[in-house]
C-alpha positions as CSV (number, residue, x, y, z in Angstrom):
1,X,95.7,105.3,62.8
2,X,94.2,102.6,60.0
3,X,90.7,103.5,61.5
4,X,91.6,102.8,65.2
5,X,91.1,105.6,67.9
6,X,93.8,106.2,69.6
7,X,93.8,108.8,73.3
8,X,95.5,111.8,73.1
9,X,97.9,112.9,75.9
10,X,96.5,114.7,78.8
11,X,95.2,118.4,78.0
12,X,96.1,119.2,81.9
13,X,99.7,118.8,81.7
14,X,101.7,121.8,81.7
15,X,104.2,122.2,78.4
16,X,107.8,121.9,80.0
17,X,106.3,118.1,81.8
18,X,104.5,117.1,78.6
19,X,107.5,118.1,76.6
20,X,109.8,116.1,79.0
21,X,107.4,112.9,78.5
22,X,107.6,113.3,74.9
23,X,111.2,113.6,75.1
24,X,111.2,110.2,77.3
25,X,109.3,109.0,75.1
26,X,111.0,109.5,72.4
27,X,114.4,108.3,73.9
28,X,112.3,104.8,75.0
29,X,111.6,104.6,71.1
30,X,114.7,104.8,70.0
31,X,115.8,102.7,73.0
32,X,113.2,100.0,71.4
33,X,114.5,100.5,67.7
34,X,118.2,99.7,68.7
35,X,117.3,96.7,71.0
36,X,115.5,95.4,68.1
37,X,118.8,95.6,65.7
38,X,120.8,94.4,68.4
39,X,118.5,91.2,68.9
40,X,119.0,92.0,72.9
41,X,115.4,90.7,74.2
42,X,116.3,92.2,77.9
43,X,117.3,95.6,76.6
44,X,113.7,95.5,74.5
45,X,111.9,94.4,77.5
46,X,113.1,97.4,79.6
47,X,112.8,100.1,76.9
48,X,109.3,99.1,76.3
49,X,108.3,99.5,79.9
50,X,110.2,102.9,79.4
51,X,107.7,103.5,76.8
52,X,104.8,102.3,78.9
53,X,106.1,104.3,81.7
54,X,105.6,107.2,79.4
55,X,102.3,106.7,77.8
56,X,100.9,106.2,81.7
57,X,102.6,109.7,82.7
58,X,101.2,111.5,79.2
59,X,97.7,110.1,80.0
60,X,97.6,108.2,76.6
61,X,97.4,104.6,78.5
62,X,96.0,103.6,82.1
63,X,93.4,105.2,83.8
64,X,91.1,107.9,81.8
65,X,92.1,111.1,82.8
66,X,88.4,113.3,81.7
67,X,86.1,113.5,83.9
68,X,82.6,113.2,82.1
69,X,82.1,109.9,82.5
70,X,82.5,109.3,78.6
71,X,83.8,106.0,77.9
72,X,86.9,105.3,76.4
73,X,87.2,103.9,72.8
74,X,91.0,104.0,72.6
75,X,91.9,101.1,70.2
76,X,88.6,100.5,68.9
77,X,87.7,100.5,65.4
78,X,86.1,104.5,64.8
79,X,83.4,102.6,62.4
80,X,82.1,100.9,65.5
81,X,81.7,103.6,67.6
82,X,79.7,106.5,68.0
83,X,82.4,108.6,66.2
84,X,82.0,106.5,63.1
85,X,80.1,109.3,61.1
86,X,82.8,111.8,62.3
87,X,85.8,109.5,60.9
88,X,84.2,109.2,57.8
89,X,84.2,112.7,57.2
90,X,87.5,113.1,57.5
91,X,88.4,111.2,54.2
């Protein structure tokens, strides 16, 4: 997203629990928009740990869930990273 890498959820996780985390993902989301047009800080503060709860379970926050030792670039620029060449070729 605007040239930053971003991780993907975790391969490993069976469809009906990564469709449930999407879906409480999702909900969280939503959850955020509304506390937003409401102007209710608390309500925001608990639906974005809902979100963050969800990104942990998907494996797209927290620890790395591969196994090769390759580092993780999530939120990095893709120009400064060894995938830069990659990214490029994808315009």
């Amino acid at each position: 997203m605007r040239g930053r890498l971003w991780r993907k959820s975790n391969p490993a996780l069976d469809a009906a629990t990564r469709t449930a985390l999407v879906g409480d993902l999702m909900d969280a989301r939503r959850a955020v928009g509304a506390a937003l047009r409401a102007k209710d800080k608390t309500a925001e503060q608990t639906a974005r740990a809902a979100v963050d709860t969800a990104k942990h379970a998907l494996g797209e926050r927290g620890p790395v869930w591969w196994d090769d030792a390759a580092p993780d670039y999530t939120r990095h620029m893709a120009r400064n990273t060894p995938y830069a060449d990659w990214f490029a070729g994808l315009s």
